[in-house]
N, C-alpha and C positions, 0 to 999 in steps of 0.2 A: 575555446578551440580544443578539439579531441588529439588523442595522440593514438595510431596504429601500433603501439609496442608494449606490451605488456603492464610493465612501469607498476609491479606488484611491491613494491618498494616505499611506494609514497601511501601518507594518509595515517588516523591516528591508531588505527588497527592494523598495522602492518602486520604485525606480528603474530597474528592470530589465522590457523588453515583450519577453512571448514569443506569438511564433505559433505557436499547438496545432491541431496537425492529427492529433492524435492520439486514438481511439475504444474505448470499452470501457472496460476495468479497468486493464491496467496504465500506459498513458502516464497516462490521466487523472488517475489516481492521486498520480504525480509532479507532474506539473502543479499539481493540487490543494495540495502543500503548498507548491508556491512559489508561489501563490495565499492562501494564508492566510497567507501574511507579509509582503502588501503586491505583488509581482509583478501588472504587469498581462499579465493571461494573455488572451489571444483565443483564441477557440477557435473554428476555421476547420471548419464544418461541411457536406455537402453539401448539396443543397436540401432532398431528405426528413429532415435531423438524421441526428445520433450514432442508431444504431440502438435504444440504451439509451434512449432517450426514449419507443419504443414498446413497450418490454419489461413498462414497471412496476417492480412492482407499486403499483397506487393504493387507496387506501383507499376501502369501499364506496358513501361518500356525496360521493365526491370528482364534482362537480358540472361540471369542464372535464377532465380523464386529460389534460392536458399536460405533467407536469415527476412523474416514479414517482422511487418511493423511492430507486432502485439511481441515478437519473441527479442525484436531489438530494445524495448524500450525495459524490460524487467528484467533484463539476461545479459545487459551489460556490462564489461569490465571481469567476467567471471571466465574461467577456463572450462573446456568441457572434454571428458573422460567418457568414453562408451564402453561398459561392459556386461554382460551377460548376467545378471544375477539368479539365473536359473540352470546356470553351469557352475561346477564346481571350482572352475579354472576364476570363474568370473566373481564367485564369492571369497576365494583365498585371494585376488587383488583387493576388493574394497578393506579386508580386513587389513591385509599388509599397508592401505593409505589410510588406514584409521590409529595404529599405532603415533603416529605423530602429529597425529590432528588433535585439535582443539574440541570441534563439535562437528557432531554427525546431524544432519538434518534430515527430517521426513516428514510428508502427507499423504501417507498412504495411507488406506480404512485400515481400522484396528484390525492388528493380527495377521498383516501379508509380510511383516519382517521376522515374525515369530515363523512363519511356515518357511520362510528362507532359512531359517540357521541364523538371520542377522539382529537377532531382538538386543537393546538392550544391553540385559544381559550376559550375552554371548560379547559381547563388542565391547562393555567394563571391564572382563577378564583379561583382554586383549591391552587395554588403554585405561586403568583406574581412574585416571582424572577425565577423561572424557565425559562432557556434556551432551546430550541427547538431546534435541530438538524437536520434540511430533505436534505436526499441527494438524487435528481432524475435524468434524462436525459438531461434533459433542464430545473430544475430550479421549482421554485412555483410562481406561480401567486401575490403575497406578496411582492415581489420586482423587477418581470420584467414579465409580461404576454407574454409567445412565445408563437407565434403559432401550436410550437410543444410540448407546455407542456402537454400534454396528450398523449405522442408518447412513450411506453417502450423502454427500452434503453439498451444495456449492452457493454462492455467493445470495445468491436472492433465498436459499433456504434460513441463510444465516439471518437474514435480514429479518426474514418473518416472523423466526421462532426466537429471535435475541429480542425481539419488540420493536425496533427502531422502524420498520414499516407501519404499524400502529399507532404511531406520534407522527407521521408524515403522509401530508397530503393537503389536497385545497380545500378540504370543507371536514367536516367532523366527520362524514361517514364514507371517506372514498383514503382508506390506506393505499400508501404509494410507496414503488420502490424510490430509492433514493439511486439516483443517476449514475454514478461512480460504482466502481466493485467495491465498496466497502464493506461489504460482507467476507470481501477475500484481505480487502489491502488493508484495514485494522488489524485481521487476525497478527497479518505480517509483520506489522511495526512492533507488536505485541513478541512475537518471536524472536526479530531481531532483539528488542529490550531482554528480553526473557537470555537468552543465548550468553548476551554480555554481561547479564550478574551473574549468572552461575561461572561463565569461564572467569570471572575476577574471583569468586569465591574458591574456585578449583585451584585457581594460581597461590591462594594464600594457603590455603588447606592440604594438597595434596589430592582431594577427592572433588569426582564430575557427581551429575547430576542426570535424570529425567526433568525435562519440561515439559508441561504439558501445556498448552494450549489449542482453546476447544472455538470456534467460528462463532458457535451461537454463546459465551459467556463472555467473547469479547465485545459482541453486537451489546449485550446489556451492561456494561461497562459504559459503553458511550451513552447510553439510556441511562446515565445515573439519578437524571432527575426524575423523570418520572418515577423509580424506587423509592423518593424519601416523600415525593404528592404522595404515592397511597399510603405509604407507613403513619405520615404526620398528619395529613391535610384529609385522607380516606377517600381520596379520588383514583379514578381511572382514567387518566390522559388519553384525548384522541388528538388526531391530526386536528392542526392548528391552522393551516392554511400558511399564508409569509409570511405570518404575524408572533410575535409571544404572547404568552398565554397570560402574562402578569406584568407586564413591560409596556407601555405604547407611549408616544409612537416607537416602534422598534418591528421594522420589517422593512417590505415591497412597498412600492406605490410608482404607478406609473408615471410615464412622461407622452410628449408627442412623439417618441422615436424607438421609445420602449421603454424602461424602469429602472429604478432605484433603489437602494436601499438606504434608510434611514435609522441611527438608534439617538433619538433624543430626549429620553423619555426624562431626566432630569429638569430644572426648572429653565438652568439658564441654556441648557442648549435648547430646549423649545418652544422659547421665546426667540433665538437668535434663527432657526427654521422657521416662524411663523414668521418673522418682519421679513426674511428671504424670500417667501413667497407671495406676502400682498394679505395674511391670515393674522392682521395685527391684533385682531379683537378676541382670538382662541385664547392668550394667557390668561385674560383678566375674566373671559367667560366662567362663571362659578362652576361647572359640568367639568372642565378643564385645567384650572388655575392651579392645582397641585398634582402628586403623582397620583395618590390615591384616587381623587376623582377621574383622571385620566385611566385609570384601566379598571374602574367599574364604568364607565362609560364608553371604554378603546371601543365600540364596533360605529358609533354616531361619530369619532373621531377619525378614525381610520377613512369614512367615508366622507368627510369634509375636506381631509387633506389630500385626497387623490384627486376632488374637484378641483384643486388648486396646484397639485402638484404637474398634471397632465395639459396645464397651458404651457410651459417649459419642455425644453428640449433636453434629454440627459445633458449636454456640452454646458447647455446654461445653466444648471443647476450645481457643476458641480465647479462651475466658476463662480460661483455666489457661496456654495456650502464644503466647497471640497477644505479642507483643513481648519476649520469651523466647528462644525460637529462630527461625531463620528458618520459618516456618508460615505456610501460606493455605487458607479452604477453596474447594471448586473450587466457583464462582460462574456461574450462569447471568444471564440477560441481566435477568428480574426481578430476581433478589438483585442484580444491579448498579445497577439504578434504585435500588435502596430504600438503599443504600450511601452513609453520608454523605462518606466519600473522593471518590468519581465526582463527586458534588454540590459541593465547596467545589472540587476541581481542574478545574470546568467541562470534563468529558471527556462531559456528553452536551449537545446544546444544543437549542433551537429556531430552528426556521427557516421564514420562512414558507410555506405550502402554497396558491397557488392552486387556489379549488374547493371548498377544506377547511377544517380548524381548522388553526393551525401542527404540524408532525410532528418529530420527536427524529433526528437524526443524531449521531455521533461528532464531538468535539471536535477540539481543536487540543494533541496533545501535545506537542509543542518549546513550552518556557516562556520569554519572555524578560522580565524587569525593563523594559528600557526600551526594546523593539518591539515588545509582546507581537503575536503573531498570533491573527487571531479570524478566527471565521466571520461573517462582515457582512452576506454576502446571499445568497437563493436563490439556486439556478443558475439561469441565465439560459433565457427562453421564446426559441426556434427563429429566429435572426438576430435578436434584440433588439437588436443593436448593430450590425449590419452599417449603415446610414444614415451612423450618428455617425464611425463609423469609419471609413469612406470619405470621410466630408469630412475626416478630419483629415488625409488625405496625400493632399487633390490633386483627387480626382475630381468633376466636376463632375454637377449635380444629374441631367444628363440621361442620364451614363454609370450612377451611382447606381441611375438610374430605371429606365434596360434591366437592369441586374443582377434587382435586387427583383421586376422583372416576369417573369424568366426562371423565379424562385422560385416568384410566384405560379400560374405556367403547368402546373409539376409537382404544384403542389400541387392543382389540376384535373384534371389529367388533359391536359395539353395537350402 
């Protein structure tokens, strides 16, 4: 159950304030989970907001379209701050909330905090120990100058040129995106991580840091195997289809109601898969009867066991193999509701929905005993915090008032 109040207090980051000047999927994302372990996150918006706030999607009877699903589900649990960073007024606030911040976060293309006045730089003078956070397409110039460091990026670019669409797909010549933002939400867990060694190294040292994290060298990070096939083995990995490429059985295989997945490529779990399914005679088959024969000959395997697997129904297969061998069947987002796992490990929540009834986001999966992180509160509505937070470092009610009124101006039309 969520909580409507702040509740920055709780989690095992309490103590740590980051300024998020970061937009979309992948900073926010990061942010987000050091957001759900207590981090007090501000999140430094322009006047008109994160652009994700006018995207959606909102549900039909949503009665204010303020806070869409895409902006409630990554922008969770964080404060939001609007200021002007192309006014002068608006760049001496972020520097006066960076003096007692932890980390400064951004995703903007190389070189638009350099043209503010806010690089770096300018903002270690301010805050010595402060940590910097830039997460771009290919990286900053600061720790590796690519040639496409000035080339916008987003998530499916990430995918291509990190390789990870190049090892995925159904058949060896048909590269496929992979379903999920992982082009954006890697980079993000990669920030997050990144953020919390430098601020512990900052905490022992005295001195912050630059981070760099670049979309497409996190994408080949999770490609790591395919780097040591070419280096050791002098292959080039294509898409593999549900299958691995040295493993079998270990993938998909249908049923009558849809599919599976299987890894029993050991001896004794695929013999205890073959008597589950009525395929007594595959272990002692000599083509079969150990691993090595089994993945020079996985594609004559792969096709014997779907003729066996597809007389079963997911339900009865995973009553015969479910805690047996490693098995799952492949779950869509209803079979996930209805799933009592998802339900006791709180991986979907409610959150409140202005306008509406409450709506269901993704949980908090880092589990801890004794910080647990949770989801506490909506994302925040468009400068809901900018007032509070400005009074807490300084600024008086009538600098406050010109900011807010600048806010209000745009949002007129003025």
């Amino acid at each position: 159950m969520t909580s409507n109040t702040n509740g920055h207090g709780e989690g095992s980051l309490r103590d740590i304030r980051i300024i998020d000047l970061t937009q979309m999927l992948a900073g926010p994302y990061g942010t987000m989970l050091l957001a759900d372990h207590g981090a007090d996150v501000i999140k430094i918006e322009p006047l008109e907001g994160d652009m994700t706030r006018r995207g959606g999607p909102f549900r039909d009877d949503d009665s204010q379209r303020i806070l869409g699903g895409y902006f409630q589900s990554v922008d969770r649990n964080k404060k939001s701050v609007c200021l002007d960073l192309k006014s002068p007024a608006g760049r001496e606030a972020l520097k006066a909330l960076v003096r007692d911040a932890d980390a400064v976060t951004e995703n903007f293309r190389a070189g638009v905090m350099e043209r503010l006045g806010l690089s770096y730089e300018v903002l270690r003078e301010i805050n010595p120990r402060l940590v910097y956070g830039a997460l771009r397409g290919f990286g900053d110039r600061r720790t590796g100058a690519s040639p496409y460091v000035d080339w916008p990026a987003f998530d499916v670019v990430a995918q291509a040129m990190g390789g990870i669409m190049a090892i995925t797909g159904p058949n060896s010549v048909t590269p496929t995106k992979v379903g999920p933002g992982v082009g954006d939400i890697v980079p993000g867990l990669m920030l997050a991580f990144g953020v919390l060694a430098a601020v512990h190294n900052a905490r022992r040292t005295g001195v912050g840091q630059f981070v760099d994290i670049s979309m497409v060298d996190s994408m080949l990070a999770v490609c790591e195997r395919m780097v040591w096939q070419h280096s050791v083995e002098g292959l080039t990995p294509g898409p593999e289809g549900n299958h691995h490429p040295f493993l079998c059985p270990f993938g998909m295989f249908p049923t009558s109601d849809g599919f599976v997945t299987v890894a029993a490529q050991q001896d004794a779990f695929f013999k205890t898969l073959c008597e589950a399914i009525g395929a007594d005679a595959l272990p002692v088959d000599p083509r079969f009867s150990t691993q090595p024969e089994r993945t020079e000959n996985r594609r004559q395997l792969i096709e014997i066991l779907s003729d066996h697997t597809k007389r079963f129904s997911k339900a009865e297969l995973m009553a015969s193999l479910g805690g047996r061998i490693p098995f799952g069947p492949v779950m869509n987002i209803a079979d996930i509701e209805a799933d009592p796992h998802f339900a006791i490990r709180e991986m979907i929540v409610d959150v409140e929905q202005p306008g509406s009834t409450p709506i269901r986001i993704a949980g908090v999966p880092i589990k801890m005993t004794e910080t647990p992180g949770r989801v506490r509160r909506r994302s925040p509505y468009l400068g809901e915090d900018t007032r509070a937070e400005l009074a807490r470092i300084g600024l008086t009610d009538a600098e406050i008032q010109n900011l807010i009124d600048s806010r209000a101006a745009i949002a007129h039309g003025g």
